[in-house]
C-alpha positions in Angstrom: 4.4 14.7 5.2 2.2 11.8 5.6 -0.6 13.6 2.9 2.6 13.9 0.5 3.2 10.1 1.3 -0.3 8.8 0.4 -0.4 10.7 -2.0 2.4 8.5 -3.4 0.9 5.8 -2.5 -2.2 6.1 -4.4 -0.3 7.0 -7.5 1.7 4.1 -7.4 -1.2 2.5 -6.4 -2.4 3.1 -10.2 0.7 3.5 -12.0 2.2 -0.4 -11.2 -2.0 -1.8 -12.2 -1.9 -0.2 -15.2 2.0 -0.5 -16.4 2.8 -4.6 -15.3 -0.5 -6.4 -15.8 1.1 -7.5 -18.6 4.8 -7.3 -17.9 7.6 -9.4 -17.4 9.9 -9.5 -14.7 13.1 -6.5 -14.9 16.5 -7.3 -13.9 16.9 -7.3 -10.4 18.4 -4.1 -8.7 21.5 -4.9 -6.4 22.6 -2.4 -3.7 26.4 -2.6 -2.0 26.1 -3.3 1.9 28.5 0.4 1.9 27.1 3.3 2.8 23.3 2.7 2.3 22.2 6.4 3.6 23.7 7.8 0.8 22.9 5.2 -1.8 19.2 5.5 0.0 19.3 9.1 -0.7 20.6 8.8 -4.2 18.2 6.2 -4.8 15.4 8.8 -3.8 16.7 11.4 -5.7 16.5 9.1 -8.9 13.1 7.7 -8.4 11.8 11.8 -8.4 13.7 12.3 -11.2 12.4 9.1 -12.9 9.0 9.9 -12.1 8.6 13.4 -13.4 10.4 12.1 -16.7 7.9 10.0 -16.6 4.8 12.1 -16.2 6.1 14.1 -19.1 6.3 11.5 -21.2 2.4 10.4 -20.2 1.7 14.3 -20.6 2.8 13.9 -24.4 1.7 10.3 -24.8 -1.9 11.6 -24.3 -2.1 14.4 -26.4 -2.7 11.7 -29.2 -6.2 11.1 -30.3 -5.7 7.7 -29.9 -3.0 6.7 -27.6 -1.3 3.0 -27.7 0.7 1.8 -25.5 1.9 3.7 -22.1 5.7 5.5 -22.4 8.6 3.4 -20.9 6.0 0.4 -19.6 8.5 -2.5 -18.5 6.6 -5.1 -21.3 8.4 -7.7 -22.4 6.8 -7.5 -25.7 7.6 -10.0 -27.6 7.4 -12.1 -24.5 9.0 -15.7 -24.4 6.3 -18.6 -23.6 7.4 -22.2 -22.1 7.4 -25.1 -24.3 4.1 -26.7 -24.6 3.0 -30.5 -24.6 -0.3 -31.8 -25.0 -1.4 -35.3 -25.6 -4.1 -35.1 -28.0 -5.5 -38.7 -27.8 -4.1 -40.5 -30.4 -1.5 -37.7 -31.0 1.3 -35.6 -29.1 1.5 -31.5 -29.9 4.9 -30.1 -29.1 5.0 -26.3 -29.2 8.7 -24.6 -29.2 10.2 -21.5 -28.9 6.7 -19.7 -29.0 6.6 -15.9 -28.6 4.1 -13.8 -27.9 4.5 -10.4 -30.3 1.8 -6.7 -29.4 1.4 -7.1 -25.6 2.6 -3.6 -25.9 0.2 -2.1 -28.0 -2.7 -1.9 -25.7 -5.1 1.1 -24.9 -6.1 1.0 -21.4 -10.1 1.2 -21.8 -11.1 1.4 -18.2 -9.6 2.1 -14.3 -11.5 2.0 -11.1 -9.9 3.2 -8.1 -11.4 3.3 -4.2 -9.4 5.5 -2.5 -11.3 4.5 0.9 -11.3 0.4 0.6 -7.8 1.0 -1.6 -8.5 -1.1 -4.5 -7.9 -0.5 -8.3 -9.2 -2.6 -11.6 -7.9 -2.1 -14.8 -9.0 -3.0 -18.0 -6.6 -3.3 -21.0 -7.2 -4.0 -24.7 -5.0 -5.6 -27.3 -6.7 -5.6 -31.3 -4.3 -8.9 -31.7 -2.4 -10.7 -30.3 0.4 -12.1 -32.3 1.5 -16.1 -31.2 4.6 -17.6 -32.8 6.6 -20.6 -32.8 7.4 -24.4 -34.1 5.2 -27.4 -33.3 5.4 -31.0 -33.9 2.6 -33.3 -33.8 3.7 -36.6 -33.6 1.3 -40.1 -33.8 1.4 -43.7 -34.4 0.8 -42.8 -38.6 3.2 -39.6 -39.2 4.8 -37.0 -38.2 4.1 -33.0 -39.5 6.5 -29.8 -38.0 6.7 -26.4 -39.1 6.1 -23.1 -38.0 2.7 -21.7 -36.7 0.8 -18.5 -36.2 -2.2 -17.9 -33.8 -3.5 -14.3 -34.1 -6.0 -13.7 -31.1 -7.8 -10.7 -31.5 -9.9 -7.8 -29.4 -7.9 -9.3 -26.0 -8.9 -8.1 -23.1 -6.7 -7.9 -20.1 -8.6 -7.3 -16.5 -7.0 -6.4 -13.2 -7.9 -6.2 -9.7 -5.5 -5.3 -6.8 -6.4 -4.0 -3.1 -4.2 -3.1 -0.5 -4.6 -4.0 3.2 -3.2 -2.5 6.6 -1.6 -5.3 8.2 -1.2 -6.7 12.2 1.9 -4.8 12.6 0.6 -1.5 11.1 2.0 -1.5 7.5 0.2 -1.5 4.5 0.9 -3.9 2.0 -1.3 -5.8 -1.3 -3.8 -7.6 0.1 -4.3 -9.8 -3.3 -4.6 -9.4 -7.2 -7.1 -10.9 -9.7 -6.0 -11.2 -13.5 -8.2 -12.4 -16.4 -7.3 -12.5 -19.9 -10.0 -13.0 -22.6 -10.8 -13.0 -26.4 -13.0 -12.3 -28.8 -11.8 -14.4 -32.1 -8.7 -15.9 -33.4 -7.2 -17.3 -36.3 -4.4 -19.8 -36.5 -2.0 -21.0 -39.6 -0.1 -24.0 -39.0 2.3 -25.1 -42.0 3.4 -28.7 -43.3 1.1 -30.5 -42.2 0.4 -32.6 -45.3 -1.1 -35.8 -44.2 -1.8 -35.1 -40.6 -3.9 -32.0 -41.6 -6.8 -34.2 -42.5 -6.8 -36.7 -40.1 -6.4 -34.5 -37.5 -8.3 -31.5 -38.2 -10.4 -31.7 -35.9 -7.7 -31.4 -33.3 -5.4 -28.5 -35.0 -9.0 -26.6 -35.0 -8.9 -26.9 -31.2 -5.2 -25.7 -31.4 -5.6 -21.9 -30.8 -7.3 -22.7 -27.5 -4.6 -25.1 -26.5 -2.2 -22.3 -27.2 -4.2 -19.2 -25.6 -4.8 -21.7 -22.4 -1.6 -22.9 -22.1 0.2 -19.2 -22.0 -2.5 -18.0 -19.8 -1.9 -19.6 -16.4 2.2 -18.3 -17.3 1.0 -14.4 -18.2 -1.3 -14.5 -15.1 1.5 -15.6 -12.7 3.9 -13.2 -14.2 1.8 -10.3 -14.1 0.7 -11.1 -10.7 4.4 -11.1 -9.2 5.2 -8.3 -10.7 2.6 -6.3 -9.5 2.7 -7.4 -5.6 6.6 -6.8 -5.8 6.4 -3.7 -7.2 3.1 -2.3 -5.3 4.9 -3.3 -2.4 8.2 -2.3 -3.1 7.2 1.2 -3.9 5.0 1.4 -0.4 8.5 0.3 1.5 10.0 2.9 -0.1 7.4 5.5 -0.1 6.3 5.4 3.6 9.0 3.2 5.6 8.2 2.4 8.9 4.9 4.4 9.0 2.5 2.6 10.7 -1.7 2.8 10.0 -3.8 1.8 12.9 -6.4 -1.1 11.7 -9.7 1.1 12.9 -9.4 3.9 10.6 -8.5 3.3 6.9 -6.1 5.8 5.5 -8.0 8.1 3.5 -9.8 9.4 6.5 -6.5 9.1 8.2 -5.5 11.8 5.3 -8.4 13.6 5.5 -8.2 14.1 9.7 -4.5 15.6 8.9 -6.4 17.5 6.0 -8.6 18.9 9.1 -5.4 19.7 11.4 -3.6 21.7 8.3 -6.6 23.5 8.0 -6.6 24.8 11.7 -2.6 24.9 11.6 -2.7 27.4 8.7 -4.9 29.4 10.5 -7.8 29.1 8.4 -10.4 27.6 11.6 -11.5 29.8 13.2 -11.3 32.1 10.4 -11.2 35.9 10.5 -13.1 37.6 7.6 -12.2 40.6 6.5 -13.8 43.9 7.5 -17.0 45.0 5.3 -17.9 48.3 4.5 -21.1 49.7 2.1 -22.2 53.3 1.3 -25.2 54.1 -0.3 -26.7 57.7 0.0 -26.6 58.7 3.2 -26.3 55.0 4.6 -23.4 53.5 5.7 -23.4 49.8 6.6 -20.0 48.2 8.5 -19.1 44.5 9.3 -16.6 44.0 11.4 -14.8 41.7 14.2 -16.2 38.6 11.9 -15.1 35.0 12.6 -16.3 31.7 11.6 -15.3 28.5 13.1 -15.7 24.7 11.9 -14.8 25.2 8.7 -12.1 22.2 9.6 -14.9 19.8 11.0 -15.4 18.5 7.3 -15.6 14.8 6.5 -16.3 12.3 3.3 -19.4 11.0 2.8 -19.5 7.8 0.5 -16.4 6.5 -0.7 -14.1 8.4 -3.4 -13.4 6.7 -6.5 -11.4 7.7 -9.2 -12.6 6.7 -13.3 -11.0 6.8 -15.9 -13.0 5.9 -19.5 -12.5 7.4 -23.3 -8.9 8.9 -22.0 -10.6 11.3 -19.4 -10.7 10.7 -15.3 -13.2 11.7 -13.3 -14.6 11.6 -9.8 -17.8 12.3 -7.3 -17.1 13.1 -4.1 -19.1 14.2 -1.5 -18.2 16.0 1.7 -20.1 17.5 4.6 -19.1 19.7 7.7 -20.5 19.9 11.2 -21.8 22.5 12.5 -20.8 26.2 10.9 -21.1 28.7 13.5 -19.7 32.7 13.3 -20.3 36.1 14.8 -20.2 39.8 12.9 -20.3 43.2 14.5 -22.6 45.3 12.6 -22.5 49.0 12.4 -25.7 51.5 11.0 -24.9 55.1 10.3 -27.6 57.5 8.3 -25.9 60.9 7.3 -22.1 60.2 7.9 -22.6 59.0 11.1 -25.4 61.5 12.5 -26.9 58.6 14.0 -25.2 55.2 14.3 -26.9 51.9 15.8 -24.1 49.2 17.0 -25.0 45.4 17.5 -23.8 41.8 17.4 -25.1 39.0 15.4 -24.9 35.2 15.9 -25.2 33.0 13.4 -25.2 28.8 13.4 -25.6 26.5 10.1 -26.5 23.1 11.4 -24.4 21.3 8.6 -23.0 22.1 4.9 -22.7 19.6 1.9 -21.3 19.4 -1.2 -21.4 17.0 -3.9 -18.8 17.1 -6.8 -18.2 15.5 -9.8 -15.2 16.3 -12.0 -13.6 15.3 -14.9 -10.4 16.3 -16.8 -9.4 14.8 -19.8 -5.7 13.0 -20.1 -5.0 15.8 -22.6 -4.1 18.0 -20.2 -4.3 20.9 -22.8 -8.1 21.0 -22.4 -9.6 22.1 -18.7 -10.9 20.5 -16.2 -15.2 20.2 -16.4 -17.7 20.2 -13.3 -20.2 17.8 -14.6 -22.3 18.2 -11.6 -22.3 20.3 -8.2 -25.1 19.7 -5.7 -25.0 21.7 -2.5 -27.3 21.0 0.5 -27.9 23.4 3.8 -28.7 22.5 7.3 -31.2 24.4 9.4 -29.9 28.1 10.1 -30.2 30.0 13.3 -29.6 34.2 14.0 -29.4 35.6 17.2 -29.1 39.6 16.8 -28.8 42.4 19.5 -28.6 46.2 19.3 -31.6 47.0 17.0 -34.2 46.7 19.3 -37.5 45.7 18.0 -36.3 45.0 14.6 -33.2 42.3 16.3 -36.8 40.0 16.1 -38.2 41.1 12.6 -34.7 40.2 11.5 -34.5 36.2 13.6 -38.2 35.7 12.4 -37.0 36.7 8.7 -33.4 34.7 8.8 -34.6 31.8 11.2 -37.9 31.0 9.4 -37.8 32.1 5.4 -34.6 30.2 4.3 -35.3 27.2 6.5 -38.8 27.0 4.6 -37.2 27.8 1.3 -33.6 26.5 1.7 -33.8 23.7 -1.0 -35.4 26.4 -3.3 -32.8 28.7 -2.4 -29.8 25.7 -2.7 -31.3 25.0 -6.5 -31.2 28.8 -7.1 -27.7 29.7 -6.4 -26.1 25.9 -7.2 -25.8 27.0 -11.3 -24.3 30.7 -10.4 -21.6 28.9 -8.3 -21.2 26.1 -10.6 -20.7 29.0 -13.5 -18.3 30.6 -11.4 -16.3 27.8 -10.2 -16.0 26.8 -13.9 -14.7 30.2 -15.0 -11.7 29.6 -12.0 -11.1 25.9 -13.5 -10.9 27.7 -17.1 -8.1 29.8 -16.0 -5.5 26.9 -15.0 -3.2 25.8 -17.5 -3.3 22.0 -15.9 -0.2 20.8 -18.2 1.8 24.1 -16.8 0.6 23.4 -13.3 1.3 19.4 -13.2 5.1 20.4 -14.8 5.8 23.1 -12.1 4.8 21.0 -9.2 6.5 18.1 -10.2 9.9 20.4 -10.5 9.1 21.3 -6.5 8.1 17.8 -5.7 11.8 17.0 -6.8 13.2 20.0 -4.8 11.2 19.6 -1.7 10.5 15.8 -1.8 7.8 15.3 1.4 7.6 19.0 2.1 6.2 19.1 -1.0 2.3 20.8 -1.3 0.4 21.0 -4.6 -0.3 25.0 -5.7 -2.9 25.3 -8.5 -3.3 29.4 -8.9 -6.2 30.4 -10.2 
């Protein structure tokens, strides 16, 4: 339940940076003092519904070569501006009814998320930015009004947010960072006859006055709306759960990662029996366990990228201490003579280094870009063959430990291969569609299922 939760979290985490860096405020939601379970329960019900209508929309947004835009993003687009005044020395600019037209055609061109310290940046890009309104500039000589047009373009919208586990236990946005830069503009302002030459040094300065005076009002709305929501959405999402302040919550979810893994009854784990014929020879391995697999842990932070419409992430994990135990079994000539023994074997430590990518068209497959796999010191203990139990600890204790790293280079590509020929086999649009259908049927009890 708590995995499922964070899980939530982290998506949300994403979802509100990218969708209301940029937006406006929505009307406000009002809820009846009557019955809340139910309308709580409806209210769930909705927000599953809402969300996997949503990821199919993303799902076909992102089939596009070039994608604009993000389906169903609250954007107030054109969004209303607040009158502007500016004294301009010998002259007073008057800006009404100004709109701001395109904040919904963006492409987002970069997101960074830190699972571990739980902070995301976003980067958004507009080609223009569309300004309208009606100015008046008014001095002791005349007086000029009209309509006016500033056109910034290549904007770039960038976004921090991090989340923090408060005193009482509940986690909650820490703080958010918005900047809003451009490349060029243009700017068209109409009638202004006489003024236009006196004061053209000052309407030069104009788009500037415009872009700075909007900026401090985009910030603050985009920065509400993102702490509201972020928050909001946590409420919702986890309740009263409450995170101790030692122990951020990824490990949190990766230490109940480690009890499922026991629970299910995968540490220790019992191998199946092994059985070889050759000739005359028959070789058997059986009563084989292997415990620690659960003692894995992160190493590094995990951060999630997205660039040129495809995510991707490195992450690194190692184990403790792999240890195991086989019964082996020797006949020669169906069992005409049959040597029994017992082998022990520890691996000090295991770790694997990933990096994955999968484009946003989720018609292509997932891609190992890199897969690096290191190998502690290994130790045999073997009983039951006599004089050859040491031939075999001298050839298992000493050879790979010597040639491990030329052994780990060896077999990295044939696993890498192999793994990639399982990722080719999962349809991820299919898979991301039929899990979303159980999420909304299970709700927490909910566990992702990608079949290979």
């Amino acid at each position: 339940m708590f995995k499922m939760k964070l899980q939530n979290i982290f998506f949300i985490f994403i979802l509100i940076s990218i969708k209301t860096i940029l937006a406006n405020n929505d009307e406000s939601d009002s809820t009846s003092d009557e019955d809340h379970s139910d309308l709580d329960d409806y209210n769930t019900r909705v927000s599953e519904n809402r969300l996997a209508a949503q990821m199919f929309s993303a799902l076909e947004h992102y089939k596009q070569e070039d994608p604009v835009g993000f389906p169903n993003a609250p954007i107030a687009d054109p969004m209303d501006i607040p009158d502007i005044k500016k004294s301009l020395g010998m002259a007073v600019l008057n800006m009404k009814q100004v709109k701001a037209y395109g904040l919904s055609k963006f492409r987002v061109k970069h997101v960074n998320v830190d699972l571990n310290k739980l902070k995301a940046g976003v980067i958004v890009q507009l080609d223009n930015l569309n300004v309208l309104g009606r100015y008046t500039l008014s001095s002791f000589l005349s007086k000029a009004e009209g309509p006016f047009t500033v056109v910034l373009k290549n904007v770039i919208v960038s976004g921090n947010a991090s989340l923090e586990v408060r005193l009482d236990g509940k986690l909650a946005t820490e703080k958010t960072n918005i900047d809003i830069t451009f490349s060029d503009m243009t700017m068209d302002f109409q009638n202004l006859g006489f003024l236009g030459a006196v004061f053209q040094s000052i309407i030069n300065s104009a788009p500037n006055l415009v872009f700075d005076s909007m900026k401090p009002f985009m910030i603050k709305e985009a920065d509400t709306k993102i702490r509201n929501e972020i928050d909001t959405n946590i409420e919702k999402s986890l309740g009263d759960y409450r995170f101790p302040n030692s122990i951020s919550p990824l490990d949190m979810a990766i230490a109940e990662g480690r009890r499922k893994v026991r629970d299910m009854g995968y540490d220790p784990f019992d191998v199946t029996d092994y059985n070889r014929t050759v000739g005359i020879f028959s070789v058997k391995m059986s009563k084989t366990w292997i415990t620690g697999v659960s003692s894995f842990y992160r190493v590094g932070d995990v951060v999630l990228k997205m660039d040129n419409n495809t995510v991707s992430t490195r992450v690194q994990v190692g184990t403790q201490a792999i240890k195991g135990a086989s019964q082996w079994e020797i006949s020669v000539g169906h069992g005409m003579i049959t040597r029994i023994g017992h082998v022990h074997f520890t691996v000090q430590h295991i770790r694997v280094t990933l990096e994955l990518s999968q484009p946003l068209d989720t018609r292509k497959r997932p891609i190992i870009n890199d897969l690096q796999i290191d190998l502690g010191n290994i130790q045999v203990r073997c009983d039951g063959a006599g004089t050859f139990d040491y031939v075999m600890e001298f050839l298992v204790n000493v050879l790979p430990n010597i040639l491990r790293y030329q052994i780990m280079d060896a077999i990295e590509n044939p696993i890498k291969m192999r793994l990639q020929e399982k990722l080719n086999q999962i349809d991820v649009e299919r898979a991301i569609k039929e899990n979303l259908y159980k999420f909304e049927k299970m709700g927490g009890d909910f566990r992702f299922d990608f079949k290979f």
